[in-house]
C-alpha positions, 0 to 999 in steps of 0.5 A, a space after each residue: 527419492 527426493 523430498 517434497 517442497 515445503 511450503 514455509 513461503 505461505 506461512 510467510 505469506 500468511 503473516 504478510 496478509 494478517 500485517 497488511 490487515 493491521 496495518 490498514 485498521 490503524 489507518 481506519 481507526 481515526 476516520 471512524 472516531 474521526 467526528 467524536 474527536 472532533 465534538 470532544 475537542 471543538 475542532 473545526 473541519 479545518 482542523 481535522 482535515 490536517 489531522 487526517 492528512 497528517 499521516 500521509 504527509 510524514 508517511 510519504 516523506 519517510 520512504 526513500 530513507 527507510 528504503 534505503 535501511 530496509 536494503 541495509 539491515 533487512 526485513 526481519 529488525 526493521 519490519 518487526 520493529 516498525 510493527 510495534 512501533 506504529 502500534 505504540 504510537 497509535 495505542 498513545 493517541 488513545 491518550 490524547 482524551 480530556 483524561 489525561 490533557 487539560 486543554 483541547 490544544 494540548 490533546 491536538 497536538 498529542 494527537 497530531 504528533 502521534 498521527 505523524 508517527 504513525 506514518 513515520 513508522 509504518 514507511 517500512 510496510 509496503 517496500 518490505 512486502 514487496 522485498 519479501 515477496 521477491 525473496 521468498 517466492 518464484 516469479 509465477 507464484 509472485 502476483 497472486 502472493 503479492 495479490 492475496 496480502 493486498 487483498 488484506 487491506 479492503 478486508 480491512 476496509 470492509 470488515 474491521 471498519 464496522 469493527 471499530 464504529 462498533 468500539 467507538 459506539 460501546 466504549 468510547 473512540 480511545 477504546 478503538 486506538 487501545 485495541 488497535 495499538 495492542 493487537 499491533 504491538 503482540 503481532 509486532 513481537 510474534 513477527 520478530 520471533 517467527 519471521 526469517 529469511 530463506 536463507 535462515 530460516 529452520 522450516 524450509 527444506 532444500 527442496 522449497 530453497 530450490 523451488 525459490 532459487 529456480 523461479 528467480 527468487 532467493 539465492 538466483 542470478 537475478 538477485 545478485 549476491 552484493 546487497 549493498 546499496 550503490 548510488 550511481 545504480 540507483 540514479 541510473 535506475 531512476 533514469 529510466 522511462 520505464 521507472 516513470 512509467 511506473 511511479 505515474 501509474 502507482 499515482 494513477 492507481 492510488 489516486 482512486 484508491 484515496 477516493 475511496 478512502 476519503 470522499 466515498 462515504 460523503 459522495 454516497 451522501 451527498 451526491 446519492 442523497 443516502 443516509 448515513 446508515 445506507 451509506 455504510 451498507 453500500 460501501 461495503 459492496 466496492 470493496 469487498 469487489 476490490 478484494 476480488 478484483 486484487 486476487 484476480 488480477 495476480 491470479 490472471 497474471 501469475 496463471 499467464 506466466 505459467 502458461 508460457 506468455 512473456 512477463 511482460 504480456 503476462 503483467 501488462 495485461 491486468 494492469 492496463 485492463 484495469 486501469 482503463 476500466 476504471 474510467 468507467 467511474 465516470 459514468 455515475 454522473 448519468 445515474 445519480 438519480 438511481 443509487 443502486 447503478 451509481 453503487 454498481 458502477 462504483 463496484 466495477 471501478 473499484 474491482 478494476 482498480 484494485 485488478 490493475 494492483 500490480 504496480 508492487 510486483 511490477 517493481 520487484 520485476 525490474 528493479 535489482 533485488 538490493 535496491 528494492 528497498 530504495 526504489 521501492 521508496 520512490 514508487 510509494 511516494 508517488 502513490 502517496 503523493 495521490 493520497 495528499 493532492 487527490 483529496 486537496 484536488 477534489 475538495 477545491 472542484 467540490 468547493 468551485 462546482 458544488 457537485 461531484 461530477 468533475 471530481 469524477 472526471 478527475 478520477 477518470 482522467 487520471 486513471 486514464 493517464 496511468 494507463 497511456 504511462 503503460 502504454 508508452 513508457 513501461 517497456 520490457 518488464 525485465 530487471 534492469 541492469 545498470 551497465 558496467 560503468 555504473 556498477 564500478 562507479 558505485 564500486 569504487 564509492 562504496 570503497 571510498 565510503 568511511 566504514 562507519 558511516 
């Protein structure tokens, strides 16, 4: 009789989700101390504004180069290394308090350098969620993976924000980069010592490999046996229309992300006129309906899959639903009068936004499993390219019309650009193969290559 599958893939799954939810609670943590900072060291909202944005700048410059050592050397090093590596640098920041600096500008930039770090160093995170999932899972189990970890990042939003407020409030803003950075760095130890591939990994049996292998995972024709990484292939890669038509549509989806990220709490004050306390009960409702709209995005793909629909129907579907539905955010301009419908629409944009979340799995569709890493770099420098321009794009329409209406507009019309990059730039969702003249060209590189370089 033949033995059961196990199920070590969701344990995986189960570290993906807890990693994701520590990754975004790092991001949070300055937001929320983000105004005790700025009273204890005098800055101008200039100033913060640059240490806000310091993540991101360092984070999206980091991804093509830690793509391309995630392809070399693997998830297990980088990825654990990566942990304990961002949550020591956010635990410093903690550091930069009058305690330990005797001028402001001294404690600035010992902020502003750890905040560069920190982007440096969680440039691993989404590329190797992505490169895991593909290994690990079938394609019909692969979008609601891929959905269940993401959903860990507006949990995060949701939750653990009025965790950290709480810290802040009781025990000072350094307490909140403490506690974050120590619960990085234990988790960050826990993954070098549990994580493994399939192929050595002690809790798998035949039976899941099998599983796995079948459904176009570790160890299948899809994903090839070479694992090193060919220039000439990637260039050929980055030629494609369907490439662009994915970078547009992380940027497109990212964009309304950052929104939320970043100008939410204001437009609830400023443009809904709500206090500072029904701002944060409001907030919580969109994301808490982006963590569903994200679960039953890669529920509704996977299930199509399975039920017999091509791969491409079966991405393509959620994604561009999603993306023209959030360009009803628009609509909130007609109700700023009535808090309670512009939150309601709100919800429904961000539950759409989040339900178009496919752009991940997408990639480990198309791309060559060897070169996720490096592509995968690429996909997320275009979505964090959204989270430097969205907000500079949106702070100046604020600062020319003094009203949030065209910065919706904006988000709408970029939603909508995502969209039409669907609709006719992704084609086929299939792997894309560079052809033979490509794959000998990176041959005969890689033979010409010192071994030491």
């Amino acid at each position: 009789m033949n033995a059961k599958p196990t199920r070590t893939r969701f344990s995986v799954l189960t570290l993906l989700f807890v990693v994701t939810a520590i990754n975004y609670m790092d991001r949070a943590n300055l937001s929320v101390a983000g105004s005790h900072i700025q009273g204890e060291f005098a800055l101008s909202a200039t100033q913060l504004g640059l240490l806000f944005s310091m993540f991101t700048w360092f984070y999206a410059m980091s991804q093509i180069p830690v793509g391309y050592l995630l392809d070399r050397i693997g998830s297990r090093w980088l990825y654990g290394s990566a942990i304990v590596l961002w949550s020591v640098f956010t635990l410093l920041m903690g550091l930069a308090s009058h305690h330990f600096f005797t001028t402001a500008t001294a404690s600035f930039m010992m902020l502003l350098a750890c905040r560069a770090l920190v982007g440096i160093a969680e440039a691993p995170s989404f590329p190797s969620n992505t490169k895991i999932i593909a290994t690990w899972f079938p394609d019909h189990e692969r979008a609601r993976a891929t959905a269940t970890y993401s959903s860990a990042q507006y949990i995060g939003l949701a939750l653990l924000t009025p965790a950290l407020s709480f810290i802040v409030s009781r025990w000072g803003w350094e307490m909140s980069f403490y506690i974050s950075g120590l619960v990085g760095i234990v988790f960050g130890i826990y993954w070098l010592i549990a994580y493994r591939d399939p192929q050595h990994s002690k809790r798998v049996n035949q039976a899941e490999l099998t599983l796995i292998r079948q459904g176009g995972g570790y160890g299948s024709a899809s994903q090839g046996t070479d694992n090193r990484v060919d220039w000439p292939s990637v260039r050929y890669i980055l030629r494609q229309r369907t490439t662009w038509g994915l970078f547009i549509a992380q940027f497109a989806a990212s964009s309304t992300l950052y929104f939320f990220l970043t100008w939410f709490i204001v437009y609830l004050e400023k443009g809904l006129h709500l206090s500072i306390d029904k701002a944060g009960i409001g907030a919580m409702f969109p994301y808490l309906m982006a963590m569903a709209g994200v679960l039953c995005g890669g529920t509704l793909s996977d299930l199509l899959l399975k039920r017999g629909r091509s791969r491409t129907f079966a991405r393509k579907l959620p994604v561009m639903t999603g993306m023209l539905l959030t360009c009803s955010i628009a609509l909130v301009n007609f109700f700023q009068e009535s808090p309670a419908i512009a939150i309601a629409i709100l919800s429904v944009a961000f539950f759409a936004n989040a339900f178009s979340n496919l752009g991940w799995v997408v990639c480990s569709d198309v791309i060559p499993r060897h070169l996720i890493g490096t592509i995968g770099g690429f996909l997320n420098i275009f979505g964090n390219l959204s989270g430097i321009a969205s907000p500079i794009i949106i702070g100046v329409i604020l600062q020319r019309t003094q009203n949030f209406q065209y910065a919706m507009w904006y988000i709408a019309a970029v939603a909508l650009a995502g969209f039409l990059a669907y609709l006719f730039l992704v084609g086929k969702i299939e792997v894309m193969t560079p052809p033979e003249g490509e794959q000998e060209a990176g041959k005969k590189e890689k033979f010409n290559t010192p071994s030491n370089a």
